[in-house]
N, C-alpha and C positions, 0 to 999 in steps of 0.2 A: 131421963135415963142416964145415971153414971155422971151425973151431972153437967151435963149436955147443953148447952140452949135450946129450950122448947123452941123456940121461935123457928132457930137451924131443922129443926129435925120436919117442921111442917111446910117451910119456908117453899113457897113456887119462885124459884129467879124468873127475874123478864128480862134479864143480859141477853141480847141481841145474840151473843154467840150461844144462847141456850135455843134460836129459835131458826140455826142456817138450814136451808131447805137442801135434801139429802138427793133433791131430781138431779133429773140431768138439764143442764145447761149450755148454752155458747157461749157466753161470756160473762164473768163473774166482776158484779159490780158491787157486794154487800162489804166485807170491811171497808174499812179507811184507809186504808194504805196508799201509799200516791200512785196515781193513775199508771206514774209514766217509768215507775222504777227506781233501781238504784241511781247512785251517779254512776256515771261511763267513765270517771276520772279515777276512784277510789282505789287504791289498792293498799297491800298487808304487807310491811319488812318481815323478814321472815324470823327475824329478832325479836319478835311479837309473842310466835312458837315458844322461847326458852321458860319465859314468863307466866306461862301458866301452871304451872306448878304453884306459886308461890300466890300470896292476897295480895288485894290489887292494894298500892300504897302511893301512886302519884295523881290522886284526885285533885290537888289543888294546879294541876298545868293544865286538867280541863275547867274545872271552875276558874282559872285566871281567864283562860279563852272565853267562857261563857261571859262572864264581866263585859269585857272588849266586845265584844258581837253587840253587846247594847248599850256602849258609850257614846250613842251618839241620842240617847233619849232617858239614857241614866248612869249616877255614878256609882256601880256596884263595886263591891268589894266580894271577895271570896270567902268570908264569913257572911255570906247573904247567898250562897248557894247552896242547895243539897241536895246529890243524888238520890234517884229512886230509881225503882224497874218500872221503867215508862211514865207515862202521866197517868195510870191508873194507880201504883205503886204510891205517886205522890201522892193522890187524892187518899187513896186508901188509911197513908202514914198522919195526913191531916184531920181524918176524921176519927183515928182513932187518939189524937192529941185531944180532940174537944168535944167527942162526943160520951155520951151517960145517959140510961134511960128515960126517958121522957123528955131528954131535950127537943128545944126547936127547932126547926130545920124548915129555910125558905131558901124554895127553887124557882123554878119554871115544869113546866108539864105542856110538849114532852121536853123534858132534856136526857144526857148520856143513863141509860139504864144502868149499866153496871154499875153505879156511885147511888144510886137509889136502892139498890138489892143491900151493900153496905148498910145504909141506913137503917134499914128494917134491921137487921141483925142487932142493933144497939138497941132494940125497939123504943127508936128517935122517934119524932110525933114530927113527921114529917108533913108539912101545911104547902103544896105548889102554887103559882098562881098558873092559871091556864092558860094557853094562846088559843086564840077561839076560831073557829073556823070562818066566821062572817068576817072578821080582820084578815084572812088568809094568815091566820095564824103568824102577826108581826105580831114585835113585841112590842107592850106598849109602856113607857118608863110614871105616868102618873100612878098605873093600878099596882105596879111591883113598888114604888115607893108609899104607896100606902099599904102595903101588906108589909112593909119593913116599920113602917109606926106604928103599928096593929102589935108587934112579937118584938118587944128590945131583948137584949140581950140570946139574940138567936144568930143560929149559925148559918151563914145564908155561902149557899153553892150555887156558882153560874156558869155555864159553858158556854165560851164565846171567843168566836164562831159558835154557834148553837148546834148540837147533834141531837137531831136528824135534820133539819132545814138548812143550816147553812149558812142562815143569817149572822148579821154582826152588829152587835151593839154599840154605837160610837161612843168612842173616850170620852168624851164630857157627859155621856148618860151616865157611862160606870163609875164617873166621878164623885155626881151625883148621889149615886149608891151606896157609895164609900163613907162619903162625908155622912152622909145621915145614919150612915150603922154604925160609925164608930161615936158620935154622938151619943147613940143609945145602948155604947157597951154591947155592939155584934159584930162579928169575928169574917170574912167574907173570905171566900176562895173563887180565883175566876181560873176556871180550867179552859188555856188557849191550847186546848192538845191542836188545832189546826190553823195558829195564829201566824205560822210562819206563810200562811197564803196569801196574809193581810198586813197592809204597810203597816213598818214598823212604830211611826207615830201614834196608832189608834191603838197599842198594846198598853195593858193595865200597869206593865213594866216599869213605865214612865212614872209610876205614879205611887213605887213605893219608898220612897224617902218621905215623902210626906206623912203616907197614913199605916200606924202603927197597928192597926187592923186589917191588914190585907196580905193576902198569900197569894203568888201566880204560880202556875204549875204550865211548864210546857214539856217538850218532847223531842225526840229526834223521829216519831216513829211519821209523823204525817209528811207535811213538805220536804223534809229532809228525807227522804226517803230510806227511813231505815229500823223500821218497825219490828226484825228479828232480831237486833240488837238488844230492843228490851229496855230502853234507857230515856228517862227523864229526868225532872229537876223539879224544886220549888224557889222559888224565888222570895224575899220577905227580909224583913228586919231585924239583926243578929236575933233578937231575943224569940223571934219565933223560931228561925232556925234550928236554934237554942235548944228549943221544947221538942220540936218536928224531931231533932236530931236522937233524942233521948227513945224513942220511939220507932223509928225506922229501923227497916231491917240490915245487921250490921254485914255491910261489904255488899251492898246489894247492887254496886255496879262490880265492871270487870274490866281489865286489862284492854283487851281488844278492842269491847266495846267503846272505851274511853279513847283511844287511838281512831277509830271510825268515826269517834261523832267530835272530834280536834279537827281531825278532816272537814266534816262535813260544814263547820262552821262559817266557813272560808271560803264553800265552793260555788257558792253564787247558785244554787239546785234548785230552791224554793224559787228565786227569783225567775230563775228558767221556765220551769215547770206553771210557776204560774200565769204569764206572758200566753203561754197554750190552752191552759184552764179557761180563759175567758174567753178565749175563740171558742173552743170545742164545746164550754157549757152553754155559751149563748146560742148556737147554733142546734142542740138540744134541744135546750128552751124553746126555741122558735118553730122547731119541727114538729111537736106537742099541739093538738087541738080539742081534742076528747081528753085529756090526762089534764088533772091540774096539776100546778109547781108554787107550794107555798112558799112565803114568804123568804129569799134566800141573798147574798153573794155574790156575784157574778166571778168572784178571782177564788172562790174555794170549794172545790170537787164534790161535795156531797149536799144532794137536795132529798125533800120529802117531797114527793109526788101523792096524789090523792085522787078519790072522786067520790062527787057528791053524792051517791048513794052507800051508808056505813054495811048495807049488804052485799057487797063485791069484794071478792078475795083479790085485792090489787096484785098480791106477790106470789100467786097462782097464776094469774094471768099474765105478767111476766115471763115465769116461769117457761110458760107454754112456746112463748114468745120466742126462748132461748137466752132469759138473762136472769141471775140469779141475782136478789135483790137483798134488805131487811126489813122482812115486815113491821107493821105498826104494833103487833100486837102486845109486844113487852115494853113499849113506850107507855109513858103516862099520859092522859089527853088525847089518844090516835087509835087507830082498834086498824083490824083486818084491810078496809079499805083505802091505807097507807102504808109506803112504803120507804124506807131510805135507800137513795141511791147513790152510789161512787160509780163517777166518771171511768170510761175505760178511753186507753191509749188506745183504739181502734174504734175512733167516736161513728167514721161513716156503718162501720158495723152494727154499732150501737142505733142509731137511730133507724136504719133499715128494721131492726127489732122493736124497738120502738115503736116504729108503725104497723108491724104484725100485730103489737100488743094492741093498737087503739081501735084494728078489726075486731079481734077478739073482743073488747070491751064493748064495742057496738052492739056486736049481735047478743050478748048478753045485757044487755039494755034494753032488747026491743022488748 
């Protein structure tokens, strides 16, 4: 129609925000957003105001700051950074750098839904490997590196920390990764959109001077708590930048927001916030006895919770509970009786609900 993408016009999204539950709730756990808020430091000169009029033109005092944030596990330059709107933006701007229809594309399943909807749209030939529910859905580096020998010259996306589980793949796996895709001429994108909950050593960051196939993409919007700002980045070797740049959408940061996340880099937030994270999600964890909690984290707020029968509406029963969750159903590999959950700043509330839900589950059990 009108020359339309057929694909667009039939297409079902499974983005997570295509599936928020419209009930009522007490406590709303389903985006990402940090548990625990802004920073309480942050604030706006009011010098900020005059400037909006005008396109934003001092990106490289945030990309200098971005460099320095990770000098102590690499030596960026600010031709090695590029703004997007968020880490979706990046991914977005990187798949349409290298993707054409019937390309390859290796993931994971589930990972981030929204970068999967993308992919359809190029009608990519998108190949996941699965995380399986008898491994409690960990990830496992033999089977992903043989489905990266199986497809050279493919473009392989990974979210890590993993969305919906939570999990993290240690740096010497993703190295792993790396080295064997760039071997066989494939292109790799590791989105840490929640990498700031995880020491800096274990981030892909480290690891782009070496290999001239890899793109990181993070964010301000998770552990920095600052997710209406809108603002990420890719990280990569001038020459992908290069291409990323020619592609992205032009000016697609802004003034303010680049002043908040200057701020933000400095403020020690992630580090705070996460110090709590592992108290409050272990404590979660531990209050859990009918629910399972696959494979996840302990320092980064969002888990996939399950039960072993695939006919129970998990995120209805929540629901009921009084917490508004993300269900499984627009994941790849997880259906109804899954859910993602984000941490809330009122954990003893949370798990009092919690155990509402695991009555609930009960009596629908018997």
């Amino acid at each position: 129609m009108y020359g339309i993408r057929k694909t667009l016009l039939t297409q079902q999204r499974n983005d997570y925000s295509e599936h928020l539950s419209q009930g009522s709730f007490e406590l709303d756990c389903s985006l990402g957003s940090n548990p625990y808020g802004a920073w309480p430091g942050l604030a706006l000169p009011q010098e900020l105001l005059h400037h909006m009029a005008l396109y934003p033109h001092a990106s490289h005092r945030l990309a200098e700051a971005i460099c320095r944030h990770y000098e102590d596990i690499a030596a960026l330059t600010p031709g090695q950074v590029l703004l997007t709107c968020g880490s979706i933006g990046a991914v977005l701007t990187l798949n349409r750098m290298v993707l054409v229809q019937g390309k390859c594309i290796l993931g994971l399943a589930p990972q981030f839904s929204a970068v999967v909807d993308d992919f359809i749209t190029y009608d990519a030939a998108y190949s996941p490997v699965f995380l399986k529910q008898e491994d409690n859905y960990a990830f496992r580096l033999d089977a992903f590196l043989e489905a990266v020998r199986l497809r050279p010259n493919a473009y392989i996306y990974l979210d890590n920390p993993n969305n919906p589980t939570g999990q993290v793949i240690p740096l010497r796996q993703v190295e792993e990764i790396v080295a064997l895709a760039q071997a066989l001429d494939s292109f790799v994108v590791m989105d840490e959109a929640y990498g700031d909950y995880v020491e800096p050593r274990e981030s892909a960051v480290g690891l782009i001077e070496k290999y001239d196939n890899l793109a990181v993409v993070r964010t301000f919007s998770k552990g920095l708590g600052a997710a209406g700002i809108r603002l990420g980045y890719i990280l990569a070797q001038p020459a992908i930048i290069g291409a990323a740049g020619k592609v992205n959408v032009p000016f697609s940061s802004n003034t303010v927001a680049e002043h908040v996340a200057t701020s933000l880099l400095t403020s020690g937030w992630a580090r705070q916030c996460g110090e709590r994270i592992q108290q409050d999600k272990r404590r979660l964890i531990d209050s859990l006895t009918d629910i399972k909690v696959a494979e996840t984290a302990s320092c980064v707020p969002i888990s996939m919770l399950y039960t072993a029968s695939p006919d129970i509406d998990l995120c209805g029963v929540l629901e009921q509970a009084g917490v508004r969750a993300i269900t499984g159903v627009g994941y790849g590999g997880i259906g109804k009786n899954a859910v993602r959950l984000n941490l809330h700043e009122d954990v003893d509330r949370l798990i009092d609900c919690m155990g509402r839900a695991e009555k609930i589950l009960s009596s629908l059990q018997k």
